[in-house]
C-alpha positions in Angstrom: 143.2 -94.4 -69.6 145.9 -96.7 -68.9 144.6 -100.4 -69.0 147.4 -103.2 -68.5 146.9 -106.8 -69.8 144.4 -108.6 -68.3 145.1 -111.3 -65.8 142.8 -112.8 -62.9 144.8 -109.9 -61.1 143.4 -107.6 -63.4 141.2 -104.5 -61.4 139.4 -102.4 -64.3 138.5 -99.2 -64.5 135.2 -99.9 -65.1 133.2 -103.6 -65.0 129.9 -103.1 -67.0 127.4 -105.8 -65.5 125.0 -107.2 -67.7 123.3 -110.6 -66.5 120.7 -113.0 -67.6 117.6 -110.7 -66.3 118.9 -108.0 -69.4 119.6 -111.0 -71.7 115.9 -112.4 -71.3 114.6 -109.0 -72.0 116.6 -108.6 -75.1 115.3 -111.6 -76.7 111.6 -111.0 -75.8 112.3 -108.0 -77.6 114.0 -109.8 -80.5 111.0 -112.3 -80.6 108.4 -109.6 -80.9 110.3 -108.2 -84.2 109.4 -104.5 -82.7 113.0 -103.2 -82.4 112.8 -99.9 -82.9 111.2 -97.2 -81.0 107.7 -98.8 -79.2 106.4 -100.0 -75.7 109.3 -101.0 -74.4 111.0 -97.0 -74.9 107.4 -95.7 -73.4 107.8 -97.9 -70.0 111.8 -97.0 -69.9 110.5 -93.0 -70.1 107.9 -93.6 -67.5 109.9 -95.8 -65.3 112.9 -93.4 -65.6 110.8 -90.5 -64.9 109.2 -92.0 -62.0 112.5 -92.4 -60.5 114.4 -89.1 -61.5 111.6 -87.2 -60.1 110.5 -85.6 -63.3 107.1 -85.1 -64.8 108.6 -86.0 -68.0 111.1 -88.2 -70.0 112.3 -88.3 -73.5 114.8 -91.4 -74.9 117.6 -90.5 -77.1 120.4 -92.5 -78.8 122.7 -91.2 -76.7 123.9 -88.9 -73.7 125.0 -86.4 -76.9 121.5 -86.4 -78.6 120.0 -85.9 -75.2 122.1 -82.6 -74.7 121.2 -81.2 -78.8 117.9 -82.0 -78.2 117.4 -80.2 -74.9 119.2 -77.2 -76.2 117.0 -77.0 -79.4 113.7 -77.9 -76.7 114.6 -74.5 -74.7 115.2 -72.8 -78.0 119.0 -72.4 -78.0 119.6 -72.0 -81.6 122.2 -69.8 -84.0 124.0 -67.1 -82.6 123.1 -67.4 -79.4 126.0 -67.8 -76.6 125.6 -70.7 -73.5 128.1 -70.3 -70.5 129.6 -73.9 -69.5 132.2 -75.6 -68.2 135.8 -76.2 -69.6 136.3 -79.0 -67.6 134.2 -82.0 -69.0 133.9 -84.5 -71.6 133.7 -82.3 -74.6 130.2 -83.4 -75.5 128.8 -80.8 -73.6 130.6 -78.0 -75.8 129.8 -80.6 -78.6 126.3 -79.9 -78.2 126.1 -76.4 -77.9 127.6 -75.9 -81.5 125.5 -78.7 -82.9 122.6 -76.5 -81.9 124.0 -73.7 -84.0 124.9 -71.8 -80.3 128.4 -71.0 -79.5 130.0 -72.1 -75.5 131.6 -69.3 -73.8 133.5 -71.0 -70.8 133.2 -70.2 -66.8 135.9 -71.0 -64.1 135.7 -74.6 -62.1 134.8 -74.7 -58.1 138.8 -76.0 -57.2 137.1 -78.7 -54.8 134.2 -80.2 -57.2 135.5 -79.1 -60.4 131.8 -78.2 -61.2 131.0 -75.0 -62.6 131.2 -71.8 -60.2 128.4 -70.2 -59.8 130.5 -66.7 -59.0 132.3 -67.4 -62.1 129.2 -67.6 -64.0 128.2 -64.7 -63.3 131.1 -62.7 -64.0 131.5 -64.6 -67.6 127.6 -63.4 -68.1 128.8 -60.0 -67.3 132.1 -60.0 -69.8 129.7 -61.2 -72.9 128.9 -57.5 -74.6 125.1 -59.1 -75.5 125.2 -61.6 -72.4 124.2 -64.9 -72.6 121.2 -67.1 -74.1 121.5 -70.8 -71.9 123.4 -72.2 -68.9 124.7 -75.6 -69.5 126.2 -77.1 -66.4 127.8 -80.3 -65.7 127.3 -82.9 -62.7 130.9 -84.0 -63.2 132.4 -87.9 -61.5 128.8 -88.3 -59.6 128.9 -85.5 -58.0 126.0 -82.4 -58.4 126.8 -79.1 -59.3 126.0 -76.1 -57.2 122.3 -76.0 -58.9 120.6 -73.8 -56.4 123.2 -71.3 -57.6 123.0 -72.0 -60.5 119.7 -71.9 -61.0 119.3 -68.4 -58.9 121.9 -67.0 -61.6 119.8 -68.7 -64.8 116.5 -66.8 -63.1 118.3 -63.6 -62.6 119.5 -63.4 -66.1 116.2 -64.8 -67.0 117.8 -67.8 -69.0 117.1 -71.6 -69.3 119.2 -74.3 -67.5 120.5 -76.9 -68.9 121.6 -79.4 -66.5 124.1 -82.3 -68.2 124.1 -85.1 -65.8 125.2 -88.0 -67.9 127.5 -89.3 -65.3 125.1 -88.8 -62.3 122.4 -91.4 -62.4 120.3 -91.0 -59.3 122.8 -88.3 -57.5 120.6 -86.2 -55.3 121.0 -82.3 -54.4 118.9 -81.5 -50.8 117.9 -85.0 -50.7 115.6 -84.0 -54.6 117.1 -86.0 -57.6 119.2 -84.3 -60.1 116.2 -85.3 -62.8 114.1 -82.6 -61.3 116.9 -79.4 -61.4 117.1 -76.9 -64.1 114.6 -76.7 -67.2 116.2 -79.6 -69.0 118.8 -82.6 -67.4 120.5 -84.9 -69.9 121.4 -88.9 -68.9 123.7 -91.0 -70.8 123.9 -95.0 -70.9 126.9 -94.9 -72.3 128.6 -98.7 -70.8 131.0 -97.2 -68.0 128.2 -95.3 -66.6 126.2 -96.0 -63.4 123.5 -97.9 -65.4 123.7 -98.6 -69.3 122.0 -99.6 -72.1 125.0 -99.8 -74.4 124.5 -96.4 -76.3 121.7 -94.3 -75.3 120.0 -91.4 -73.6 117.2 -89.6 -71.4 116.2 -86.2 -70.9 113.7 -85.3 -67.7 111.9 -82.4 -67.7 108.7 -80.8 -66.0 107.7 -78.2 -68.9 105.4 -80.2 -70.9 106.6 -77.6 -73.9 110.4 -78.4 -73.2 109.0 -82.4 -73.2 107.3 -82.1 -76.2 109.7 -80.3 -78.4 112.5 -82.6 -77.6 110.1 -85.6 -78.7 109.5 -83.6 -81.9 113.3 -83.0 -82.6 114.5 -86.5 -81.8 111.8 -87.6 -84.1 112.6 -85.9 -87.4 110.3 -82.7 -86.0 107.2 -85.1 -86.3 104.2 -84.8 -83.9 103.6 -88.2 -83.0 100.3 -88.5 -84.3 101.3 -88.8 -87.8 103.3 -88.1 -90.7 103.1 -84.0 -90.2 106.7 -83.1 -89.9 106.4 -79.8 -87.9 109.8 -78.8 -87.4 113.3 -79.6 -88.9 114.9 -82.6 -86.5 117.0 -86.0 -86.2 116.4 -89.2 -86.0 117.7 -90.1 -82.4 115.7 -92.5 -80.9 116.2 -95.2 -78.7 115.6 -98.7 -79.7 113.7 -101.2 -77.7 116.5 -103.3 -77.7 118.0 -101.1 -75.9 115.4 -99.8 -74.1 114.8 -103.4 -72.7 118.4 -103.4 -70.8 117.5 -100.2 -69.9 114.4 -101.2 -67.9 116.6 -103.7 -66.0 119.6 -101.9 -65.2 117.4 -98.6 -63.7 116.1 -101.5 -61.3 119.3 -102.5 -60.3 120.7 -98.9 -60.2 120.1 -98.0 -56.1 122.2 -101.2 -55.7 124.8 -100.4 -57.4 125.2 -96.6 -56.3 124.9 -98.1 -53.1 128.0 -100.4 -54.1 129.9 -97.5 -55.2 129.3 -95.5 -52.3 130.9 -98.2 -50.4 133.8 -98.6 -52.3 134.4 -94.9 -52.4 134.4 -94.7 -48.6 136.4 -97.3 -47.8 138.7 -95.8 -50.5 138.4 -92.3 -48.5 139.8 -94.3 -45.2 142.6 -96.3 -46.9 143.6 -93.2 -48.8 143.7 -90.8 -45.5 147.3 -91.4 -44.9 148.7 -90.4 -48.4 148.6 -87.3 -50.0 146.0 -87.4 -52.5 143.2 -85.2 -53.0 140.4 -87.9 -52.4 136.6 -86.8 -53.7 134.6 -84.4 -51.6 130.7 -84.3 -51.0 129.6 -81.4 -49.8 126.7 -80.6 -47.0 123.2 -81.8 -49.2 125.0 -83.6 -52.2 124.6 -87.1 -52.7 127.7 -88.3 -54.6 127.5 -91.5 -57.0 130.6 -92.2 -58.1 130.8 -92.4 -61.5 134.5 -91.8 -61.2 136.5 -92.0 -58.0 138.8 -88.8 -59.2 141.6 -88.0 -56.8 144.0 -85.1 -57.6 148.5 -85.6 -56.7 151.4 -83.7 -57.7 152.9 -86.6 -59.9 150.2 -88.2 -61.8 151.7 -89.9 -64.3 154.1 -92.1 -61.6 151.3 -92.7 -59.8 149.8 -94.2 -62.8 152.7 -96.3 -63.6 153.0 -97.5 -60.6 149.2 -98.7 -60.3 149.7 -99.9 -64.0 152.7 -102.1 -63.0 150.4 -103.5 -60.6 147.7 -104.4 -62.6 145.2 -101.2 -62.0 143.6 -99.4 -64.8 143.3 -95.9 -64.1 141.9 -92.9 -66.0 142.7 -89.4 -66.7 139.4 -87.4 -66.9 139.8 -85.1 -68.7 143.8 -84.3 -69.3 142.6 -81.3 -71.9 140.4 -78.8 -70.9 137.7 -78.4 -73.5 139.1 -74.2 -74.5 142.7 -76.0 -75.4 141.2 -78.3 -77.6 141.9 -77.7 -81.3 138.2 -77.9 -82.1 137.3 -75.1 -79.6 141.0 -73.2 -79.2 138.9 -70.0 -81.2 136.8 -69.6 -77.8 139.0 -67.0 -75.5 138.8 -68.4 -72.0 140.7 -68.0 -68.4 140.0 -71.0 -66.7 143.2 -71.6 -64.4 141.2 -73.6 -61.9 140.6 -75.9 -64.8 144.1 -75.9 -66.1 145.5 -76.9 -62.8 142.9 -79.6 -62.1 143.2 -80.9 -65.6 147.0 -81.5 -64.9 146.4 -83.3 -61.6 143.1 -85.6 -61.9 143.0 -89.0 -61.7 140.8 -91.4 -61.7 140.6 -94.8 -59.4 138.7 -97.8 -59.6 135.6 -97.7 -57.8 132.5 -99.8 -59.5 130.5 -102.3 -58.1 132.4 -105.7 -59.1 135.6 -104.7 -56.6 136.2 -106.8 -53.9 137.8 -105.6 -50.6 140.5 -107.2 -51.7 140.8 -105.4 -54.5 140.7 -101.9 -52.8 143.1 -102.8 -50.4 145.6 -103.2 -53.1 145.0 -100.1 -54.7 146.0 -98.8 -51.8 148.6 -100.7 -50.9 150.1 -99.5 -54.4 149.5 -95.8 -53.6 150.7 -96.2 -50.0 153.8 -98.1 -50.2 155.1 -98.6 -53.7 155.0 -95.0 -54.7 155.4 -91.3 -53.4 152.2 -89.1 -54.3 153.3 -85.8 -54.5 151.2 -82.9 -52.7 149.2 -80.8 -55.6 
């Protein structure tokens, strides 16, 4: 991510908004002296639940806990092989090997740089013992193919895993993305759509899945006492955290709402140049974690924006089978490679003005060439 020195000019890539309503909330918590895990976790499950569309919801520390506990709930575990993406934040491969499992990687979709359902299929086909899990990634906002996906997960009769850390009330056929797969995975990480600073959720509608993935991210412990059932972590949520949490899923329609905006008028000013702007296909209900266009020269374009006082970001400039920690894993992924090359990312959260969009695209429409991909 480039970020230039901040000036009133400055336009981030990303604007976390936290206001008095989640400052309030914090020190009620801090004046009841129960910080850890309590009531105010239980009402952010149900109230996160309620609006995912899942029967169930589990708080974790983080979007990375979320993913190694839902592995571990749909009994991933050593040896085992899960078929992912190569193009995402490496958590997702993180987690795979922190459950004891190995990734093996599947091909990108070139216009959504989610995972290909085709390619899936065909990495299922190329593992000699085939594969245990399918973890797939809602990447910038945007849903994966999960109807696919989940018709390839049933045919291979294997669990879906659905990582939507960076897709906070994204919607596939008008249902949330909560409610797709076996297990989906949230992250509050700050630059994300809603945050509580660090944190996690996992929706479900097994009860099993549910309850295993309490269990694990509560040293194995049944939560009616001090019988430790399985082997786990501790990665629980705080009600500190918690707290901002509750506030920030009420403001969350609003501000997907806000991106939404931004994106579009982004998608008109942009028309006339030669970037690759977002797509949403028929039935997908983009959010906007990342406006993520794709050009020819990249790293001009992101000088020239930088020289202007616009942060950008590059996600992700190394697909996850050419990093060092995962370079043992063989993988042909040139959809991946060529969109890894060309990505970038554009300012697109909630505290732009017009103003400020219009000079973005001022930038990209007079002050530099963007070369076709």
């Amino acid at each position: 991510m480039t970020q230039s020195r901040q000036s009133p000019d400055h336009i981030s890539i990303a604007a976390p908004d936290i206001g008095t309503e989640e400052t309030e909330r914090v020190v009620d918590v801090l004046e009841s002296g129960q910080l850890a895990e309590g009531s105010e976790v239980e009402a952010f499950q149900s109230e996160f639940a309620d609006q995912s569309g899942a029967t169930h919801a589990v708080a974790t520390s983080n979007g990375t806990t979320a993913l190694h506990a839902a592995l571990e709930a749909v009994g991933v575990g050593d040896g085992d092989t899960v078929v992912t993406t190569p193009f995402s934040f490496v958590a997702s491969a993180n987690a795979i090997r922190l459950a004891g499992a190995e990734p093996t990687f599947a091909d990108v979709d070139p216009e959504t740089y989610t995972l290909d359902p085709d390619e899936v299929v065909e990495r299922i086909r190329a593992e000699a013992g085939g594969v245990d899990a399918i973890l797939a990634v809602h990447l910038y906002g945007l849903p994966a193919d999960v109807d696919a996906l989940e018709a390839v997960a049933d045919d291979h009769d294997v669990p879906l895993v659905v990582d939507a850390a960076q897709a906070h009330g994204a919607r596939y056929d008008g249902n949330p993305v909560g409610t797709h797969g076996d297990v989906a995975c949230f992250s509050f990480y700050p630059t994300k759509n809603m945050t509580t600073g660090e944190g996690g959720m996992i929706t479900t509608d097994d009860q099993d899945i549910a309850r295993n993935a309490a269990r694990f991210v509560n040293h194995g412990r049944d939560r009616a006492g001090y019988e430790h059932v399985d082997v786990g972590h501790n990665f629980r949520l705080t009600d500190i955290a918690a707290a901002i949490g509750r506030t920030q899923l009420e403001k969350l329609p609003e501000y997907n709402e806000a991106r939404r905006r931004n994106a579009a008028m982004l998608d008109e000013l942009l028309a006339d140049t030669n970037l690759v702007t977002p797509t949403e296909p028929n039935g997908r209900r983009h959010v906007y974690h990342q406006y993520t266009v794709r050009c020819g020269n990249r790293d001009e374009v992101s000088s020239a924006l930088e020289a202007n006082a616009i942060d950008t970001g590059v996600y992700y400039p190394i697909p996850i089978h050419e990093q060092p920690a995962f370079d043992h894993v063989d993988c042909d992924a040139p959809v991946a490679e060529t969109v890894a090359d060309q990505v970038l990312s554009l300012p697109v959260h909630p505290g732009l003005s017009d103003r400020d969009l219009e000079r973005v695209s001022r930038v990209l429409s007079e002050e530099v060439t963007v070369a076709h991909v």
